[in-house]
N, C-alpha and C positions, 0 to 999 in steps of 0.2 A: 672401787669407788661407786657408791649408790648415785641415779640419775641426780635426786634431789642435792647431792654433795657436789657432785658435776658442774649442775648447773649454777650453784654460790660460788664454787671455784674460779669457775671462766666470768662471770659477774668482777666479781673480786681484783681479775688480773685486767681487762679489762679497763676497770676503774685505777686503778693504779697505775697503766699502760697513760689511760687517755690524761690523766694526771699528771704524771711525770713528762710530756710531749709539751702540756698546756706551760706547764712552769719551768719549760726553758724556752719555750717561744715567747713568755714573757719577758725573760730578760736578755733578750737577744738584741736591742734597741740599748742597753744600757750605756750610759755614758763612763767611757773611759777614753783615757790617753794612748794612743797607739804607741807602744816600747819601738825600739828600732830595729828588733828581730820584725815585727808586724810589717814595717812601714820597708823595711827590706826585702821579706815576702813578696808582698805587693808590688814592686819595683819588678824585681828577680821577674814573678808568674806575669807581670804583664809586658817586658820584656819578648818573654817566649810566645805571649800571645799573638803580637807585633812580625815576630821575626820567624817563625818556627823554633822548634826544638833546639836540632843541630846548632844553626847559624848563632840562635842567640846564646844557647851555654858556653860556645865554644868564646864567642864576644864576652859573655861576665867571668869566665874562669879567668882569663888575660887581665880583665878592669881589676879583680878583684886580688891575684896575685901583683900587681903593679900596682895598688893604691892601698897602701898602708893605712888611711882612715877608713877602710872597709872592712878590718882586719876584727872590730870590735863587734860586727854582727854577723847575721846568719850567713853560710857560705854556698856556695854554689853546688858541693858536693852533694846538698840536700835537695836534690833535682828530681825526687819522687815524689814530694810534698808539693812543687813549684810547678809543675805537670798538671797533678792535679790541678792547684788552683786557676793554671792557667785556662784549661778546661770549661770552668766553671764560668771566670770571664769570657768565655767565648761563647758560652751557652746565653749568660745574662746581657752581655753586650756592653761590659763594662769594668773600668780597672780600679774602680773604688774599692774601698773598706767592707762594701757592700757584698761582695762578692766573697771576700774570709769570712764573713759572719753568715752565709746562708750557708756555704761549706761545714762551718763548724755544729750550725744546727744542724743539718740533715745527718753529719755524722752521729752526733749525739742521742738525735732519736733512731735511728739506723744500730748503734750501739745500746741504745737500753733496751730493745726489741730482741737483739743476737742474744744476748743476759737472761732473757724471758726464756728464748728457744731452745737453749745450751740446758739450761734448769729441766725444761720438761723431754729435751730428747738424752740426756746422758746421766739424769738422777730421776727424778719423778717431780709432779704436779705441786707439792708444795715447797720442794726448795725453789721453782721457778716463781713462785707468787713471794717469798720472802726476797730469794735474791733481787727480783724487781722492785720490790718495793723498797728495799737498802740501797740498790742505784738509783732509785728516782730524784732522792735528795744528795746525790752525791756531793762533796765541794768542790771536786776538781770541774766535774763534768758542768757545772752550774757557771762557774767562774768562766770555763775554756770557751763556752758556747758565747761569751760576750764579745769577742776579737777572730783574731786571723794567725793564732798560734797554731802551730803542726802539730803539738802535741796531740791535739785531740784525733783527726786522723791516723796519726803512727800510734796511740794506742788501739783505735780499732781493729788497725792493720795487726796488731798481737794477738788481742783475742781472736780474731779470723784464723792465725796461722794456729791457736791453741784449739778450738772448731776442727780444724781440719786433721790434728794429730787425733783430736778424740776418734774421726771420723774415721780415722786408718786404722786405729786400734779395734773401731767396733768389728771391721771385716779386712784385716791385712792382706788378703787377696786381691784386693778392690785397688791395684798396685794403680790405675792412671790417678787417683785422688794424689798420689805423690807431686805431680806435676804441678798444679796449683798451690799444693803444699811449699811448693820450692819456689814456685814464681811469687806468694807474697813474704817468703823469707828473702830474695833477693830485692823485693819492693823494699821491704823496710831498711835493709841497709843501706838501701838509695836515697831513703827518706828522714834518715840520722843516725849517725854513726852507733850509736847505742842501738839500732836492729839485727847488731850482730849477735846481742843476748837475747832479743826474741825470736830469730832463727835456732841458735844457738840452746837455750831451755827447752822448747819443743823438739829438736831433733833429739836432745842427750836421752830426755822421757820417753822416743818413739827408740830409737837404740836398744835402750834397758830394756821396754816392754819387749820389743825383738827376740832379745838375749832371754829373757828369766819365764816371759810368759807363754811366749810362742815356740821358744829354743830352734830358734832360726838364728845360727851365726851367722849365714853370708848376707840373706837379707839384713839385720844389723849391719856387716862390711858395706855394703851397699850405700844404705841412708848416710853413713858419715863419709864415706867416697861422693856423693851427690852433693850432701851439706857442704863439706868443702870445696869442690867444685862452683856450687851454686854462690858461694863468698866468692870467690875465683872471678866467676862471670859478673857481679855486681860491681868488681872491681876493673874489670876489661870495660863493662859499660861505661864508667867516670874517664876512664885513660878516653877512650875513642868522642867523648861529650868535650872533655878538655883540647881536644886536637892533638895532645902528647903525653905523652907518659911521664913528662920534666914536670909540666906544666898540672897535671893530675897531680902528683906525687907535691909538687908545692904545696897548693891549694888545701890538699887533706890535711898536711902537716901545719898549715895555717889554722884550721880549724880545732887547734887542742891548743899550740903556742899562739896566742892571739896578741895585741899589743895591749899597754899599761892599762888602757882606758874600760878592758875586757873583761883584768886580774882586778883592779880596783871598783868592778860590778861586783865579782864574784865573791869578793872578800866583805862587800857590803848586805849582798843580800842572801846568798848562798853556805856562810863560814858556819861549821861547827862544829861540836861534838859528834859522834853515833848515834845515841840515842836521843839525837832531839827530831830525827825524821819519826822515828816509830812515834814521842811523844805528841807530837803536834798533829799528828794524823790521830790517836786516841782524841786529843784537846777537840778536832772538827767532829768526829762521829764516833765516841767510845761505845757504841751498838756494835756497830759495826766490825770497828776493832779488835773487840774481846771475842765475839762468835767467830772472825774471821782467823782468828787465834784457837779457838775451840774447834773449830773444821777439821784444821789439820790433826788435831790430837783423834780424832774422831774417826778417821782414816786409818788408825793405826787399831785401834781397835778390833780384836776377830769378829766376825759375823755383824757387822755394823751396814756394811753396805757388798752387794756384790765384787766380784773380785774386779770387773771392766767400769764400775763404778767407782773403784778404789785408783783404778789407773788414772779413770777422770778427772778422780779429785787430785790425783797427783799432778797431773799440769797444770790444774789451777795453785796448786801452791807451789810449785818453781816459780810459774810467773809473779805470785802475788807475793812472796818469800823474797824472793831472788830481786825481785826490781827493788824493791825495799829495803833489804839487804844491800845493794848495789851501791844505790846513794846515800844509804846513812855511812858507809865506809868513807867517802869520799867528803875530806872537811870543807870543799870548796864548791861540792856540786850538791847542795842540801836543797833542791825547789822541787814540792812537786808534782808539776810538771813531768817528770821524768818518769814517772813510775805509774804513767796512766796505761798502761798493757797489762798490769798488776790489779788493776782497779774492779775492773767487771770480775774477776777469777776474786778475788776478796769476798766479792757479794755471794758467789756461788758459795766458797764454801761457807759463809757467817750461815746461809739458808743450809748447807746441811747440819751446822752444829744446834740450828734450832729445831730443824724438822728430827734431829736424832733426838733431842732432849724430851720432847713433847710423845716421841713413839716408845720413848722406854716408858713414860708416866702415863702411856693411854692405859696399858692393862692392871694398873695398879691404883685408878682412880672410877668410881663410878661414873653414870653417864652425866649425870649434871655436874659434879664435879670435874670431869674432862672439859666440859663446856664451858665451865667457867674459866677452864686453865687457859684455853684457845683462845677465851675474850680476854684473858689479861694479857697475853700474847700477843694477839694485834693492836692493842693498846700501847703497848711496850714498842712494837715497831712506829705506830702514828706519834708517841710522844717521843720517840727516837729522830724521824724522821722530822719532826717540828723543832725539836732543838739543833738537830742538823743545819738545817735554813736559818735559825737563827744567828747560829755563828757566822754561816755566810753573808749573809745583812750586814755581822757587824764589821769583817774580814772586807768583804770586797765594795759593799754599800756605802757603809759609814765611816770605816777609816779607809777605803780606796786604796789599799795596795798596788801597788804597780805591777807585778809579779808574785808568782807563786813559792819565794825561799822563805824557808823553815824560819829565819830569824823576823823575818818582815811580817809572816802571820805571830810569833808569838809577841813584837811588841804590838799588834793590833788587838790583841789575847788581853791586853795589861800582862804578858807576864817579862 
């Protein structure tokens, strides 16, 4: 890269960096109705803030197995998220609404920055400027930054645990990176029961690459001897927070059979086909969608990208596959929400299916004519990125969804 390329480059991400920070600090103020996962949240984290850790989980694991109207919201078992935000009230000095929505912003710019850095340490300089610029206008991340929902955290906490496997891959010797590797795969299963798929797709990727690329069996035995250990210990954490193992084992089994008032949410705003997750995520960003669809085909490709680039892009599409995959199988868990671990690893790879399209037409275009191809290309992401926010506007602005299920943005869609 020539200085003079260099320095448009870093210009570029930059402006798109300070961009994307500005407009979700703008709608972090917005008005909405706090759900009763929110206003539970904030119950739960200010509880702990009040009482300690111990005393008070072990007090809401009891309230919430013995109080059947508790049974319809978040549970206790998500005590990595509620930590957190207790935290945070204790920093701010308060157990307001106030306190989920500075969490959720600083996640969200803390997360489109990781996006930036993932791009330029594990592919090169321009997927990190596209992928940045495809998460700036993200919907989920635009929407989540409005409240005090965990989702936004517990997907950071995914991409961090996919960070960390690229990071074992670059130098599999580098064996203490395991150890945080393993402590935010047991954070997220602390922080909702579905972070046993993002421990769980990151280890299977660091396994195989073990196995096929480094032809290290026992290293492989090892990581899934640790993985399941590491599930082991998140789940000894909950028994020992609940005070019992009766009292833990309830508790989790409340959080899947929930009562009438829970199934009758889910059938309302979460019910559907399979294919209406993949749909309605093309309906918010089809930019996005199709490149992030082209990524992986791209991957597959010989000589397209290095071989530890190829492994890279492989965690990014379990995660962005697999979580999407995950909830469209599921006809009653369609929001999402769910599938924000998925979201950043999207953006990576839509940046490389464009940064490959653009390197096959460089030697086969003059120079002005390449030049022109690159300004239809940024054009194509800014008028991608504007219609992005538009649908947001009309999704979360104008018709005020309450929640993030597939059926509630497509009747906000008119469809």
């Amino acid at each position: 890269m020539s200085p003079r390329t260099r320095i448009v480059f870093w210009c570029a991400l930059a402006a798109v960096l300070i961009f994307g920070i500005s407009i979700r600090a703008a709608h972090i103020q917005d008005p909405h109705r706090l759900t009763p996962n929110e206003r539970a949240y904030i119950y739960f984290a200010g509880r702990i803030d009040d009482e300690g850790l111990l005393k008070a989980s072990r007090a809401l694991f009891l309230e919430y197995k013995n109080d059947p109207d508790m049974w319809a919201v978040s549970q206790p078992v998500r005590v990595g998220y509620f930590g957190l935000l207790a935290a945070v009230m204790k920093i701010m000095g308060t157990h307001s609404v106030e306190a989920g929505m500075t969490l959720s912003f600083l996640n969200s710019v803390f997360y489109l920055l990781l996006v930036a850095w993932a791009g330029l340490r594990y592919f090169n300089h321009w997927v990190a400027l596209i992928a940045a610029a495809l998460f700036t206008t993200s919907f989920m991340e635009l929407w989540l930054v409005r409240g005090s929902h965990q989702d936004g955290p517990f997907g950071l906490l995914g991409f961090i645990a996919l960070l960390l496997t690229c990071e074992i891959m670059r130098n599999p010797r580098r064996w203490w990176l395991h150890v945080p590797f393993h402590i935010v795969g047991i954070w997220s299963v602390l922080m909702k029961q579905s972070g046993v798929f993002t421990y769980g797709f990151c280890g299977l990727v660091l396994i195989l690459f073990l196995l096929f690329r480094e032809r290290a069996l026992r290293s492989a035995i090892v990581v899934f001897i640790t993985c399941c250990l590491g599930v082991a210990a998140a789940c000894g954490i909950l028994v020992w927070l609940a005070g019992d193992q009766h009292t833990a084992w309830r508790v989790f089994r409340l959080s899947f059979i929930s009562n009438d008032e829970a199934w009758a949410y889910q059938d309302e705003c979460c019910f559907g086909g399979w294919g209406q997750v993949p749909w309605v995520l093309f309906q918010l960003s089809p930019l996005t969608c199709v490149l992030g669809v082209l990524g992986g085909a791209v991957l597959l490709i010989p000589g397209s990208l290095t071989a530890l680039q190829k492994w890279s892009g492989a965690v990014c599409a379990i995660m962005g596959y697999g979580f999407i995959g995950l909830f469209s199988l599921y006809p009653k868990m369609q929001i999402l929400r769910y599938i924000t671990p998925g979201d950043g690893a999207m953006c990576l790879l839509a940046g490389i299916a464009l940064w490959y399209l653009l390197a096959q037409a460089r030697p086969r275009l003059a120079g002005l004519e390449y030049a022109a191809l690159l300004a239809v290309a940024a054009a194509g992401i800014v008028i991608g990125g504007l219609r992005d926010y538009r649908a947001f506007d009309r999704v979360a602005m104008q018709a005020g969804v309450p929640d993030l299920g597939a059926p509630l943005i497509r009747e906000a869609l008119g469809q």
